[in-house]
DRENPA-3360 file (N, C-alpha, C; in nm, 2 decimals, always signed):
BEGIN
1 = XXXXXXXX = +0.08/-0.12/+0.00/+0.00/+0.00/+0.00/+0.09/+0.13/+0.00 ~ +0.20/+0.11/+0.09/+0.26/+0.22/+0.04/+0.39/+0.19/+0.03 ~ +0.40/+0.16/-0.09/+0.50/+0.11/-0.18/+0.58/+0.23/-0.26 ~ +0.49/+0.30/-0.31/+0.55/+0.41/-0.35/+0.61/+0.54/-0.28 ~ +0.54/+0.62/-0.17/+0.62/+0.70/-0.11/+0.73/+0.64/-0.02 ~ +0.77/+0.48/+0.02/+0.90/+0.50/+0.07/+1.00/+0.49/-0.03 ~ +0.91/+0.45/-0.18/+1.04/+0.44/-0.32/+1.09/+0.59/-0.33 ~ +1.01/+0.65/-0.31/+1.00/+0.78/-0.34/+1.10/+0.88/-0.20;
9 = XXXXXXXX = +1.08/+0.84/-0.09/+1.17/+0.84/+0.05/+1.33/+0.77/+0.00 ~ +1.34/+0.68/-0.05/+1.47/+0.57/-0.02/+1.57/+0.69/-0.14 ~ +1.46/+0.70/-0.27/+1.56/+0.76/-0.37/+1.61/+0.87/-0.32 ~ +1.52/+0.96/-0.29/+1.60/+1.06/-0.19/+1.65/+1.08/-0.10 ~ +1.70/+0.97/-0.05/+1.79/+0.95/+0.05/+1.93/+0.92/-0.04 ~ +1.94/+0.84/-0.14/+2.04/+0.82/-0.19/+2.07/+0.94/-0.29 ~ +2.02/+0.99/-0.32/+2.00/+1.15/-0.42/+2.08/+1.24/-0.35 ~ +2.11/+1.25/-0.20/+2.12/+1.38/-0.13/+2.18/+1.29/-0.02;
17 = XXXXXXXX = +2.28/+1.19/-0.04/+2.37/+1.13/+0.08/+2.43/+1.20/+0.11 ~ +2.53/+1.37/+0.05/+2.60/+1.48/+0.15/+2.46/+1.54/+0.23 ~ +2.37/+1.53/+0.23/+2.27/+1.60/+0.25/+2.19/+1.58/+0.41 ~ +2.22/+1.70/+0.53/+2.13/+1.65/+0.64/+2.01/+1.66/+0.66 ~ +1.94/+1.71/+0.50/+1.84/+1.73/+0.56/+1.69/+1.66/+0.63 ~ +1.73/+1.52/+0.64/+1.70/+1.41/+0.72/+1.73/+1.34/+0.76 ~ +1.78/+1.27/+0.87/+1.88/+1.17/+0.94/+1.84/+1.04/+0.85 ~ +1.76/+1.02/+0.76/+1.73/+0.91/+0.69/+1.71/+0.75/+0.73;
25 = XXXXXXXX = +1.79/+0.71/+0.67/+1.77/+0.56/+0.73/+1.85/+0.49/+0.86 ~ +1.88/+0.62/+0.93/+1.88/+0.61/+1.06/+1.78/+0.56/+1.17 ~ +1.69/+0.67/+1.11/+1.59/+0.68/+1.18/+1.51/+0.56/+1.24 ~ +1.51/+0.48/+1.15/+1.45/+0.33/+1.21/+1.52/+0.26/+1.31 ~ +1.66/+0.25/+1.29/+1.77/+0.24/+1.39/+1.74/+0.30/+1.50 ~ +1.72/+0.46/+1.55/+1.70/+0.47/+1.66/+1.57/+0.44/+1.70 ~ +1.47/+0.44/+1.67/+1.32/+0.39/+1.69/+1.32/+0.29/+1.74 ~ +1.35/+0.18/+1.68/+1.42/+0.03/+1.73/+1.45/+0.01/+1.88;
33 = XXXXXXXX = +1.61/+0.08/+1.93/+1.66/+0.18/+2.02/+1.55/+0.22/+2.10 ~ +1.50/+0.30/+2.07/+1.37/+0.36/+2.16/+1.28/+0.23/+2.21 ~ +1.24/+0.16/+2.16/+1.15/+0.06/+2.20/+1.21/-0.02/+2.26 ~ +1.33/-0.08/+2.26/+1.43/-0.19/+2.28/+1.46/-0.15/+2.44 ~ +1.46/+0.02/+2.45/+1.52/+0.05/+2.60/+1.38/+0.07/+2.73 ~ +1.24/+0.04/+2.64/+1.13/+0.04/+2.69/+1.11/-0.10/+2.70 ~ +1.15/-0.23/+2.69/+1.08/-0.36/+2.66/+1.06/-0.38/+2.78 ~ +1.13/-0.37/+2.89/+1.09/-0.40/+3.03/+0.95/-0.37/+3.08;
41 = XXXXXXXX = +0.94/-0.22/+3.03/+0.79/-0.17/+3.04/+0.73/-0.21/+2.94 ~ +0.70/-0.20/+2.81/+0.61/-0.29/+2.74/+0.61/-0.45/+2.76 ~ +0.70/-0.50/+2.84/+0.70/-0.66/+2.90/+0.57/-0.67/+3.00 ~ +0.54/-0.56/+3.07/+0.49/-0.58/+3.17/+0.33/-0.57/+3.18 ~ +0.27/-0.53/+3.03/+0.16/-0.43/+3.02/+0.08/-0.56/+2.94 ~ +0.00/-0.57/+3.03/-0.09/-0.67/+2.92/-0.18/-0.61/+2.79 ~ -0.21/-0.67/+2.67/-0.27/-0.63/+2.55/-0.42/-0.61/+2.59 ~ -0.47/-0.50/+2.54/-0.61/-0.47/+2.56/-0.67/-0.39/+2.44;
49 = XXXXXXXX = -0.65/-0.46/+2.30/-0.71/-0.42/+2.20/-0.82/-0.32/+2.19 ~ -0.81/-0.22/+2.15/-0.89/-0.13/+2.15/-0.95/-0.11/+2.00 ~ -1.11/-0.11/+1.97/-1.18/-0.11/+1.82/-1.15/+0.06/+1.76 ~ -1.11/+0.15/+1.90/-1.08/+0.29/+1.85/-0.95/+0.30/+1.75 ~ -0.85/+0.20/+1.76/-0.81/+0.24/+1.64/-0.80/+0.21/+1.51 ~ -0.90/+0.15/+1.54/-1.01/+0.17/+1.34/-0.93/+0.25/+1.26 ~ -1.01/+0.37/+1.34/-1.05/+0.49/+1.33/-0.95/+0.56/+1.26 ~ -0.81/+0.54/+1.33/-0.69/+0.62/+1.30/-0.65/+0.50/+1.17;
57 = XXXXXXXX = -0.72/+0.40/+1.16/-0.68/+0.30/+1.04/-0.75/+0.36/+0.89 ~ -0.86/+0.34/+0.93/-0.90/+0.41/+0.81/-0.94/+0.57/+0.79 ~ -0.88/+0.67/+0.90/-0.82/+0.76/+0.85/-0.67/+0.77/+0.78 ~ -0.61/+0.71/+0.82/-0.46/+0.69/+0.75/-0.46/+0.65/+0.63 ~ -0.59/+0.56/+0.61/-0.59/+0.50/+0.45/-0.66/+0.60/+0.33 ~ -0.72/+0.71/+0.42/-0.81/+0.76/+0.31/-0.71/+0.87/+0.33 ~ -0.60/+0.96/+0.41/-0.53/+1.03/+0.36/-0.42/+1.01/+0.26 ~ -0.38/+0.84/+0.26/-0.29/+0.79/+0.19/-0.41/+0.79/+0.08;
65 = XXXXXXXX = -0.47/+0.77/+0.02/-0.60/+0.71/-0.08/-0.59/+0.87/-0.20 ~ -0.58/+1.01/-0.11/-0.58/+1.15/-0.17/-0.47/+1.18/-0.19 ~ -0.33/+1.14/-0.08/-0.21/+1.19/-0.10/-0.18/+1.11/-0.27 ~ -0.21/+0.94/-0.25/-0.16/+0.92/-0.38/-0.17/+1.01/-0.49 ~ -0.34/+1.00/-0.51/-0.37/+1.05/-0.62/-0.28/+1.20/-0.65 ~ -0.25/+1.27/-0.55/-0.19/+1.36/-0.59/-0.06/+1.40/-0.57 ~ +0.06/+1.26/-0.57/+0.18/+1.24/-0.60/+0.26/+1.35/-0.42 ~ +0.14/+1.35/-0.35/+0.23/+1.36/-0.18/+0.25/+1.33/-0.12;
73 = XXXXXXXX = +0.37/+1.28/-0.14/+0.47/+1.16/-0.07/+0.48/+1.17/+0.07 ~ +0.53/+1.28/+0.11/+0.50/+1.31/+0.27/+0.38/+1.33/+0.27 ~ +0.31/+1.32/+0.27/+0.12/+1.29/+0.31/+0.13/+1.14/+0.33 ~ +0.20/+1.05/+0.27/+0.15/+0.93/+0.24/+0.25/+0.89/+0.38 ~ +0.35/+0.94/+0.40/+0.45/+0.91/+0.48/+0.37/+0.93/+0.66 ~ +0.32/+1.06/+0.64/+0.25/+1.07/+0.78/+0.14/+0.98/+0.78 ~ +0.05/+0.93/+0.70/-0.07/+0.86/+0.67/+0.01/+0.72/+0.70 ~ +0.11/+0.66/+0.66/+0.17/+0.52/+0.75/+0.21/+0.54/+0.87;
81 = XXXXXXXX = +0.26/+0.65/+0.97/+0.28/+0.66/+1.08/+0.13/+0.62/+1.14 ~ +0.03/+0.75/+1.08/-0.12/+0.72/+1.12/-0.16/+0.57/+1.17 ~ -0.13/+0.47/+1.03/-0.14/+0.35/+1.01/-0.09/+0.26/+1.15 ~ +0.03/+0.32/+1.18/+0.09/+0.24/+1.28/+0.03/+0.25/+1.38 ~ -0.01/+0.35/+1.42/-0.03/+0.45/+1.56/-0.19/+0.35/+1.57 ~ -0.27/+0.33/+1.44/-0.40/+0.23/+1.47/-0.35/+0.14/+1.53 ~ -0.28/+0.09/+1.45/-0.26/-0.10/+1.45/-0.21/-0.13/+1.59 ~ -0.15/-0.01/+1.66/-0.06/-0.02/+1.79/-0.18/-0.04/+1.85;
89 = XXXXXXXX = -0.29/+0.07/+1.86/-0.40/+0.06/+1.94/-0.49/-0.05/+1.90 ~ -0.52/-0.10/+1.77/-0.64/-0.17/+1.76/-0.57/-0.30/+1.80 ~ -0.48/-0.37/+1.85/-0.44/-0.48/+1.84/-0.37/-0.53/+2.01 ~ -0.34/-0.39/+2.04/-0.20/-0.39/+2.16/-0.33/-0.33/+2.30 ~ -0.35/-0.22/+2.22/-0.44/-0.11/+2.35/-0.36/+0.01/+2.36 ~ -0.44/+0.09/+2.43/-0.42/+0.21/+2.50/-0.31/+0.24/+2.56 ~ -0.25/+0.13/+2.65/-0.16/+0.18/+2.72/+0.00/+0.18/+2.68 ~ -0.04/+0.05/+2.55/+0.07/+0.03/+2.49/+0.13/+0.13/+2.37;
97 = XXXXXXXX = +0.04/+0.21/+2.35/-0.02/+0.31/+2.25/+0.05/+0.44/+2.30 ~ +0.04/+0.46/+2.44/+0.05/+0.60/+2.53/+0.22/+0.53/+2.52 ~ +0.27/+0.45/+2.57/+0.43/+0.41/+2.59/+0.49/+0.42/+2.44 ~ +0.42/+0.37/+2.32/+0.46/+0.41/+2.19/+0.47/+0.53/+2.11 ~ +0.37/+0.60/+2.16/+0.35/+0.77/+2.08/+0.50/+0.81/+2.07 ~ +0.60/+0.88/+2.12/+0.66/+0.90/+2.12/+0.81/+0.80/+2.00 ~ +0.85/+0.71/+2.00/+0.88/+0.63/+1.91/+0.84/+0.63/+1.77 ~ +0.70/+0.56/+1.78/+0.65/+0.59/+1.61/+0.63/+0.73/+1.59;
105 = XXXXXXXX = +0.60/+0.83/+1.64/+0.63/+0.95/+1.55/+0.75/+1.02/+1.52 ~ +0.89/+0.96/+1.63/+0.98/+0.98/+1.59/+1.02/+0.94/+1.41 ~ +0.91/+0.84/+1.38/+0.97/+0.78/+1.25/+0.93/+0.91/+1.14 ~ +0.86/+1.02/+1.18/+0.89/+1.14/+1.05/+0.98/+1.19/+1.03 ~ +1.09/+1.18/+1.10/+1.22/+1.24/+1.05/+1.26/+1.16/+0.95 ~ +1.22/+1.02/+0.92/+1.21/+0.99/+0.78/+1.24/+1.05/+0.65 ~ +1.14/+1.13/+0.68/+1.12/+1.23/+0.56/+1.21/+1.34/+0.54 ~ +1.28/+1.35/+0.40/+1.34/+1.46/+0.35/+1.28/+1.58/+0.39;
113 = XXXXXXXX = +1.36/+1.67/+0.42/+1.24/+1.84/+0.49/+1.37/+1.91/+0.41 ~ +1.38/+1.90/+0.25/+1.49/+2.00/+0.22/+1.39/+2.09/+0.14 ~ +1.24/+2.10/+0.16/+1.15/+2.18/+0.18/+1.12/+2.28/+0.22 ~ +1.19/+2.28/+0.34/+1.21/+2.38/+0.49/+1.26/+2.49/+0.44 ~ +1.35/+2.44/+0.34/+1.48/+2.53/+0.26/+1.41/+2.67/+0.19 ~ +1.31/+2.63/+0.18/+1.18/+2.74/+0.07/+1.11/+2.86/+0.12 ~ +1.10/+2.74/+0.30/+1.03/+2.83/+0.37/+1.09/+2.95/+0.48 ~ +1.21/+2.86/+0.52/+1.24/+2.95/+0.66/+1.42/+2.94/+0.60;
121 = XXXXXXXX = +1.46/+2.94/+0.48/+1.58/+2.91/+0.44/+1.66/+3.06/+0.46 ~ +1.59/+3.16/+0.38/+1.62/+3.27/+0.34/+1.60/+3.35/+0.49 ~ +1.52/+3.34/+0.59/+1.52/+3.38/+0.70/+1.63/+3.40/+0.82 ~ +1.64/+3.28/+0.78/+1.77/+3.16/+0.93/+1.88/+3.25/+0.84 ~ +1.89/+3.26/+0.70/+2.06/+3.32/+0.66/+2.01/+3.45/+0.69 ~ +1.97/+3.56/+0.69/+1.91/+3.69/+0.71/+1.99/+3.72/+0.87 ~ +1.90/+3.61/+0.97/+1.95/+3.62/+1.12/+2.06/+3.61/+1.15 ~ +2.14/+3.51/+1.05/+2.21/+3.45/+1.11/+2.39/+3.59/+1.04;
129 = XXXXXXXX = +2.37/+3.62/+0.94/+2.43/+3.75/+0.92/+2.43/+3.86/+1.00 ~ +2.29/+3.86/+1.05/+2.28/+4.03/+1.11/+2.34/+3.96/+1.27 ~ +2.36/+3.83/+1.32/+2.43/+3.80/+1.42/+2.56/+3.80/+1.42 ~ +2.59/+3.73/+1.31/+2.72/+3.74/+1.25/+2.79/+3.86/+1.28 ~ +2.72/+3.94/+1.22/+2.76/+4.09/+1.18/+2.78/+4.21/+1.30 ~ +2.69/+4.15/+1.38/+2.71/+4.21/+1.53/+2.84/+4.18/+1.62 ~ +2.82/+4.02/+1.63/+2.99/+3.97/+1.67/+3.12/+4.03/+1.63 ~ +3.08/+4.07/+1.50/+3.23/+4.11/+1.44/+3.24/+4.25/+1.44;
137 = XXXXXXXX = +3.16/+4.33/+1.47/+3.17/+4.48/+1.51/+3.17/+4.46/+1.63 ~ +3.18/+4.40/+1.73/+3.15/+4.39/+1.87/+3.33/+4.36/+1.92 ~ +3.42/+4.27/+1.83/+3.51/+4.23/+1.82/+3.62/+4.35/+1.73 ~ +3.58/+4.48/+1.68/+3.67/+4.56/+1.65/+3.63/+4.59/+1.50 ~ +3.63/+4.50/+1.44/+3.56/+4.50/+1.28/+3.47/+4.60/+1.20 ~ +3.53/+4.67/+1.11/+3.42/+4.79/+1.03/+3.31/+4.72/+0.97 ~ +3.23/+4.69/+0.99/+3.11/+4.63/+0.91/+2.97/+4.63/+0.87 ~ +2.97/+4.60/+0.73/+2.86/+4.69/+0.60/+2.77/+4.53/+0.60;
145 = XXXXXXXX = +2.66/+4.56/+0.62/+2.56/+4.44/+0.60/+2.47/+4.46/+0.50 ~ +2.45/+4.38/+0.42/+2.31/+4.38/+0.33/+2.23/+4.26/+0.28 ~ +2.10/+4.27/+0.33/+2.02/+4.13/+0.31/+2.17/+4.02/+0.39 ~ +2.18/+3.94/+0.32/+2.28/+3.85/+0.34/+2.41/+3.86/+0.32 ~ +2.47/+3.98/+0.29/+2.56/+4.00/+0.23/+2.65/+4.07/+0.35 ~ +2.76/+4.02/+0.41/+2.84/+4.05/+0.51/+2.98/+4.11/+0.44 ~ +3.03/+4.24/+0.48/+3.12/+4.33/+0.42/+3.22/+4.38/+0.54 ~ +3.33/+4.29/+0.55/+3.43/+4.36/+0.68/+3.51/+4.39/+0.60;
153 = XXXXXXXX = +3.51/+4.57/+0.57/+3.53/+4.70/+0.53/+3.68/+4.67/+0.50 ~ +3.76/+4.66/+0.38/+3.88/+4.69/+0.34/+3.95/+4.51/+0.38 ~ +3.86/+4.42/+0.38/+3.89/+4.31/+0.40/+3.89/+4.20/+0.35 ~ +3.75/+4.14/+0.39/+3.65/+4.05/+0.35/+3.55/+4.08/+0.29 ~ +3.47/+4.05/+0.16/+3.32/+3.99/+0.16/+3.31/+3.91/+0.09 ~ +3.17/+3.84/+0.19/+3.07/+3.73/+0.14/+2.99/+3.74/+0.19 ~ +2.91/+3.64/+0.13/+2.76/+3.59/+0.14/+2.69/+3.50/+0.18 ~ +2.60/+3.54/+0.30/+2.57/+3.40/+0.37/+2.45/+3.34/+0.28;
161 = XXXXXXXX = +2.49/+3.21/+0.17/+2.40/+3.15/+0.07/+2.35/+3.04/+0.15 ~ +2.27/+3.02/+0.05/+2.18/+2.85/+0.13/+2.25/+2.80/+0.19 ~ +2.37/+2.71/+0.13/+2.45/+2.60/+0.18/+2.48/+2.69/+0.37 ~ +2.45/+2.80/+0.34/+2.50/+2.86/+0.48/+2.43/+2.88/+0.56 ~ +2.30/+2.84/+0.53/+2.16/+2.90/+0.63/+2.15/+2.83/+0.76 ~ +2.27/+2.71/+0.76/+2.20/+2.62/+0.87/+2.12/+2.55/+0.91 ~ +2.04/+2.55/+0.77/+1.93/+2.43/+0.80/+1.93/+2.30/+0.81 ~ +2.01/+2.26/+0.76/+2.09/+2.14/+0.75/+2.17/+2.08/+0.90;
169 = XXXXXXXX = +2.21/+2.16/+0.97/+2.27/+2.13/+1.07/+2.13/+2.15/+1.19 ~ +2.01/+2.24/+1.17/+1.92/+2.26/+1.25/+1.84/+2.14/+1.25 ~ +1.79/+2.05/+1.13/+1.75/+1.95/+1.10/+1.78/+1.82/+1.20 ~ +1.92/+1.82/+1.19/+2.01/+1.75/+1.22/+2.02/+1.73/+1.40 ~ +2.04/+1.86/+1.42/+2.03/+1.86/+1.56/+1.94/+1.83/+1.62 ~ +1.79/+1.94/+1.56/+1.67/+1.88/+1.63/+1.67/+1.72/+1.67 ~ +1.68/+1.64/+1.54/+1.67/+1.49/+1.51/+1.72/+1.41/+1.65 ~ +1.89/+1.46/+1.65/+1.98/+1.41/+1.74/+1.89/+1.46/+1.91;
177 = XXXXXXXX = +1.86/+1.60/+1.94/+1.81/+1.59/+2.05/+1.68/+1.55/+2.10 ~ +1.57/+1.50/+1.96/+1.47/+1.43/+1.99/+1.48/+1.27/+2.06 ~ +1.63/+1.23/+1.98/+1.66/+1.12/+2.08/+1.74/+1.12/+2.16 ~ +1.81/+1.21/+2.17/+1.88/+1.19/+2.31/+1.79/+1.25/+2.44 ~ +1.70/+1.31/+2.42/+1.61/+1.35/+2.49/+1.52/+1.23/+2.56 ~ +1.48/+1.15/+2.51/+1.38/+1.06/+2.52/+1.48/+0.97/+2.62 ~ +1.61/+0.93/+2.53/+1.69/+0.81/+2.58/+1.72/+0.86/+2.72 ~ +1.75/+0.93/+2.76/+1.84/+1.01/+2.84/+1.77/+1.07/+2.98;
185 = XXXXXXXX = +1.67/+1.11/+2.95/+1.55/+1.20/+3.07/+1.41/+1.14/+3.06 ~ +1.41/+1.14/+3.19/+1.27/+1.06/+3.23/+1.16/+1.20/+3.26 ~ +1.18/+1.29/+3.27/+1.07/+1.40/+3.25/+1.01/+1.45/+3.12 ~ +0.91/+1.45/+3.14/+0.91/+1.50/+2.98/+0.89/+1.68/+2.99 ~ +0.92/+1.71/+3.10/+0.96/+1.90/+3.10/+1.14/+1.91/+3.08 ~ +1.19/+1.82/+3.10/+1.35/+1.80/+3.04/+1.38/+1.72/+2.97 ~ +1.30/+1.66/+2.90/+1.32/+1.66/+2.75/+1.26/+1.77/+2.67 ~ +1.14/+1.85/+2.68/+1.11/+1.99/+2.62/+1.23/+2.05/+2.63;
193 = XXXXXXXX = +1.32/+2.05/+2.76/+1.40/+2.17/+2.75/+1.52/+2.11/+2.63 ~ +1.54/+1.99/+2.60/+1.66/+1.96/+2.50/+1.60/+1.99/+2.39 ~ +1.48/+1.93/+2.38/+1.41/+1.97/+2.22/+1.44/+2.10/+2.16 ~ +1.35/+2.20/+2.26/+1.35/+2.30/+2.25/+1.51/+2.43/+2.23 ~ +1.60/+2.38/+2.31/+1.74/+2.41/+2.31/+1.82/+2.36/+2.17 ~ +1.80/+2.27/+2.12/+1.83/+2.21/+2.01/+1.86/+2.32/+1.89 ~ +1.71/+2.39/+1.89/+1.71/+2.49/+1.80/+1.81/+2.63/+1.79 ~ +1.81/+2.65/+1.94/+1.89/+2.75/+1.91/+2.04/+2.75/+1.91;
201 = XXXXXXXX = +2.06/+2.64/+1.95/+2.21/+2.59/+1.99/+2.23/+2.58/+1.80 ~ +2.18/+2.51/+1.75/+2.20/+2.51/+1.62/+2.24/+2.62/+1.51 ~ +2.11/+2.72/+1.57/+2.12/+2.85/+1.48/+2.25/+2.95/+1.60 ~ +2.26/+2.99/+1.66/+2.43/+3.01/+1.74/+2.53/+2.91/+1.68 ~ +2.55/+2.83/+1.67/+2.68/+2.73/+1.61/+2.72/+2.80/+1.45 ~ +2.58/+2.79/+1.40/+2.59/+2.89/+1.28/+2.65/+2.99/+1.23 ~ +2.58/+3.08/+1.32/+2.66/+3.23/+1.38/+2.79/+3.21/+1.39 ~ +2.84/+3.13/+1.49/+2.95/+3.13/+1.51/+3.06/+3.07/+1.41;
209 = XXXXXXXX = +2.98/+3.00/+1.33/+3.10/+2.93/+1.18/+3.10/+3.10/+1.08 ~ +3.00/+3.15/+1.08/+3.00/+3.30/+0.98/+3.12/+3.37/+1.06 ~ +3.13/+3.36/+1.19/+3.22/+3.43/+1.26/+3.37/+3.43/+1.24 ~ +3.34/+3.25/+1.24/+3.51/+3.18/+1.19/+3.53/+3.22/+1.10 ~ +3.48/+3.21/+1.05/+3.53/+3.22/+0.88/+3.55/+3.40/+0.83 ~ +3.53/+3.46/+0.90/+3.58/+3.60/+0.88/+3.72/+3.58/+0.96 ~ +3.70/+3.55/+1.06/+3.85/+3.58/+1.14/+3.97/+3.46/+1.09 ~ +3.92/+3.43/+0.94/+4.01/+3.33/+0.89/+4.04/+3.40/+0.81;
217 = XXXXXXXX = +3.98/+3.47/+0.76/+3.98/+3.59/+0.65/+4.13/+3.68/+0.67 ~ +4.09/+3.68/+0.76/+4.17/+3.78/+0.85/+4.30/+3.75/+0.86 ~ +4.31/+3.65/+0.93/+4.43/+3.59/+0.95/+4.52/+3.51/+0.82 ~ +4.42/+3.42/+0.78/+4.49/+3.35/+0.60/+4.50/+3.40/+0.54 ~ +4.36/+3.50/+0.49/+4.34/+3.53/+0.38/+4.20/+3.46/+0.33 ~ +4.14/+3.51/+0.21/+4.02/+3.51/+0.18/+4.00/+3.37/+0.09 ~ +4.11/+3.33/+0.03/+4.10/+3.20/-0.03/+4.14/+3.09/+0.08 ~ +4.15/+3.10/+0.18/+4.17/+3.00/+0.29/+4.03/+3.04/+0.36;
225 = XXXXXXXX = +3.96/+3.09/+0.37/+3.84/+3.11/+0.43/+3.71/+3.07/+0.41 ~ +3.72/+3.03/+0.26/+3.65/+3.01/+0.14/+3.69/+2.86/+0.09 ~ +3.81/+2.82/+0.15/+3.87/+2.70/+0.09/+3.82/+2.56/+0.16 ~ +3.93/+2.50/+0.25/+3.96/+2.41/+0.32/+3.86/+2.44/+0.46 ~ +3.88/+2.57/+0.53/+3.83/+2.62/+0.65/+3.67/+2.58/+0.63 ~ +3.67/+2.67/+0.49/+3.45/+2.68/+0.46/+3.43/+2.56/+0.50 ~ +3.49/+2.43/+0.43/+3.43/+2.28/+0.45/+3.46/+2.26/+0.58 ~ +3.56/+2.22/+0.65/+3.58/+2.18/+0.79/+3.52/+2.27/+0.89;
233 = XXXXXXXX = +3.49/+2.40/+0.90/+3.43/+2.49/+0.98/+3.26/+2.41/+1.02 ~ +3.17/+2.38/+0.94/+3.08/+2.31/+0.90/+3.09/+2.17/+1.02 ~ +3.19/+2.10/+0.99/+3.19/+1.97/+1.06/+3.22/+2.00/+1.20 ~ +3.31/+2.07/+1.25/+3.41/+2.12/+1.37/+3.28/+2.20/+1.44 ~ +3.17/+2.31/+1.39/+3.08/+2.38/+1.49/+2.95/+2.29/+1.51 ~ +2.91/+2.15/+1.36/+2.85/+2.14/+1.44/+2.86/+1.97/+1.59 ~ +2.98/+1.92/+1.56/+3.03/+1.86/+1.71/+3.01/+1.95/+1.78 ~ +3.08/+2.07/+1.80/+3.06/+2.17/+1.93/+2.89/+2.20/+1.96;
241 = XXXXXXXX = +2.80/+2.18/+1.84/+2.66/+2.26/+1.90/+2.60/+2.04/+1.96 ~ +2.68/+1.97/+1.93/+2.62/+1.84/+1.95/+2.66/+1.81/+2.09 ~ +2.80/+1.84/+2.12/+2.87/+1.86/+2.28/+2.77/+1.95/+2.37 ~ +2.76/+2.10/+2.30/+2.65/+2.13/+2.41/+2.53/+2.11/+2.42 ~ +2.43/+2.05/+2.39/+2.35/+1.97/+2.42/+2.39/+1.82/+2.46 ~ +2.46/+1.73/+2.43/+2.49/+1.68/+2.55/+2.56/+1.77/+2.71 ~ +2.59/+1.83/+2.67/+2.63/+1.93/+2.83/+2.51/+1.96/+2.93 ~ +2.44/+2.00/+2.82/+2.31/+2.04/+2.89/+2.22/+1.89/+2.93;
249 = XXXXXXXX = +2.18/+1.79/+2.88/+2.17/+1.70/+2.91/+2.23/+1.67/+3.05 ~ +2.39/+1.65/+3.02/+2.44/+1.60/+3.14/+2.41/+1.71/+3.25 ~ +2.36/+1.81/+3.26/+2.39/+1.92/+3.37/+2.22/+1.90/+3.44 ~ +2.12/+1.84/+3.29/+1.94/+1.83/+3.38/+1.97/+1.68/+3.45 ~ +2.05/+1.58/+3.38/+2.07/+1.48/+3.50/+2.17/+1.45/+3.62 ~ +2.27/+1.58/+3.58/+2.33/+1.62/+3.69/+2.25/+1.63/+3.85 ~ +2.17/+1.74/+3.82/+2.06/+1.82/+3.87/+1.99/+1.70/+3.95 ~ +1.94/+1.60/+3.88/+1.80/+1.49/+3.92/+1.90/+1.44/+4.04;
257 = XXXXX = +2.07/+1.39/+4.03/+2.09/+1.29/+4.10/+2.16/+1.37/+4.24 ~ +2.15/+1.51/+4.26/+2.18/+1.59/+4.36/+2.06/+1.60/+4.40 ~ +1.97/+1.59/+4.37/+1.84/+1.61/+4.41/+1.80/+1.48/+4.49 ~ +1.84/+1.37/+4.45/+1.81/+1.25/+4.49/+1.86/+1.19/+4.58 ~ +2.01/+1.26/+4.58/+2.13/+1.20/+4.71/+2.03/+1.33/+4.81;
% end
């Protein structure tokens, strides 16, 4: 039944292998993970089939039924989570259902979101300049901004383009603190706070690669800044934005076991 949007999922996965803009065939991998570190608690919960998830059955089949007809592959992709989310309840129950939510919806990161790129692409590089651009007059630097276009006066310019928006790394991170959040913290107001932190840790790491890369300017020169740096700056900020969210992680279960002694 839906045979076609994960053909249509797999290709573009392989289409866009430099590409983060979905952890891809990951994703099942940590889902897996996610259930595997609950089995003790789903060991213990007896099945209590519930007829309510029909409901979510054959709504998932009639949004997959429209998405086909009109070639929306991510429609069809949420319409099999839908699918799952019945079958959990119509067969397992409620409770087994409430301990799964979290897992099977993790499985939308599935989906390609180099979409996102259309919508909030041109925004995140806008912010992420006029931050940029603050640091480096903050730091001594003469500096001329336009739209995306960063100018340290008698020096450097460039241009923060797509590949620079940081959506890719924002993607990414969310993805990564949706599971380390879950794996990690047993509250779910400290997993909000990783979720939520994710995003901006992402868009700051950003900032701070636009930053490097002027003060490489500076120091190398403009074809070293643009060169070898541009590519490695990318890998090097975002470990550092992946470190501090585990930091923060370690610092909310820091917190739980001071609390506990």
């Amino acid at each position: 039944v839906f045979f076609n949007p994960f053909s249509y999922m797999i290709g573009e996965w392989k289409e866009r292998l430099d590409s983060s803009y979905t952890p891809g065939p990951f994703v099942p991998i940590v889902v897996a993970y996610m259930i595997w570190a609950k089995r003790e608690k789903l060991c213990s919960i007896s099945p209590m089939p519930s007829k309510a998830g029909l409901i979510l059955i054959i709504v998932s089949l009639i949004l997959h039924f429209f998405a086909h007809k009109g070639d929306l592959h991510r429609i069809s992709i949420f319409a099999f989570v839908l699918m799952v989310y019945g079958m959990i309840l119509y067969f397992l129950g409620k409770e087994f259902f409430i301990n799964l939510v979290y897992p099977v919806g993790y499985l939308m990161f599935m989906v390609p979101m180099e979409f996102l790129d259309g919508m909030i692409g041109v925004p995140l590089r806008i912010v992420a300049s006029q931050w940029a651009g603050v640091i480096l007059s903050m730091l001594g630097f003469h500096i001329a901004r336009a739209g995306t276009q960063i100018e340290m006066i008698g020096i450097f310019s460039f241009d923060v383009a797509a590949p620079c928006s940081g959506l890719k790394s924002l993607v990414s991170l969310t993805a990564l603190g949706c599971a380390f959040a879950y794996i990690t913290q047993r509250q779910n107001w400290k997993r909000a706070v990783l979720i939520i932190a994710a995003i901006p840790i992402a868009m700051l790491a950003n900032v701070f690669r636009i930053v490097f890369l002027g003060l490489i300017a500076v120091t190398f020169g403009a074809d070293a800044a643009l060169g070898f740096f541009h590519s490695f700056s990318g890998f090097f900020l975002f470990t550092f934005a992946l470190m501090t969210l585990t930091g923060l992680g370690k610092l909310l279960s820091w917190k739980r076991s001071i609390l506990l002694s």
